[in-house]
C-alpha positions in Angstrom: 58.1 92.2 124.4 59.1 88.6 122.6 56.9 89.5 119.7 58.7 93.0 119.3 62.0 92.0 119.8 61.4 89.1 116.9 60.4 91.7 114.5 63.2 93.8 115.4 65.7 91.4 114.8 63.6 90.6 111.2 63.9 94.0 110.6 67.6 94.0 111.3 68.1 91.0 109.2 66.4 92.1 106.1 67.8 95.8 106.0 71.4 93.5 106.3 70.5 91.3 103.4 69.4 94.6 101.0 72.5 95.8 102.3 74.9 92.9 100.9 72.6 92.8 97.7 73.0 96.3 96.7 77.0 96.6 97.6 77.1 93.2 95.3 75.6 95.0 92.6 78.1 97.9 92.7 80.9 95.9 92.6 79.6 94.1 89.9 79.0 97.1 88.0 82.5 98.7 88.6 83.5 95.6 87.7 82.1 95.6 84.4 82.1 99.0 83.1 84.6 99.8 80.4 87.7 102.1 81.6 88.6 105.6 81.0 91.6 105.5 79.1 94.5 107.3 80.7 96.3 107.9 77.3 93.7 109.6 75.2 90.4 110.1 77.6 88.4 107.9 75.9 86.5 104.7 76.9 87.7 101.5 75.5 89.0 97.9 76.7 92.0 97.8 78.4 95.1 97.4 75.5 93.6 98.7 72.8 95.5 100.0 70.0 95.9 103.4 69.6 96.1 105.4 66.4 
């Protein structure tokens, strides 16, 4: 039972680790992506000039 419950608690481990990686990842993709702009609909830095 040792054996099974050390690979179980791997398992657990691992799947919690891919977890934080991939929830990182969106974050740092929301993060990053350029905003819709409420004022025309289009996608451009926040305080741009508009026209």
């Amino acid at each position: 039972m040792t054996v099974i419950h050390a690979l179980l608690v791997l398992a657990i481990g691992a799947s919690v680790g891919l977890a934080a990686l991939v929830v990182g990842e969106l974050r740092w993709e929301a993060r990053n992506r350029i905003p819709r702009c409420t004022t025309c609909g289009k996608q451009h830095r926040r305080h741009a000039a508009h026209r």
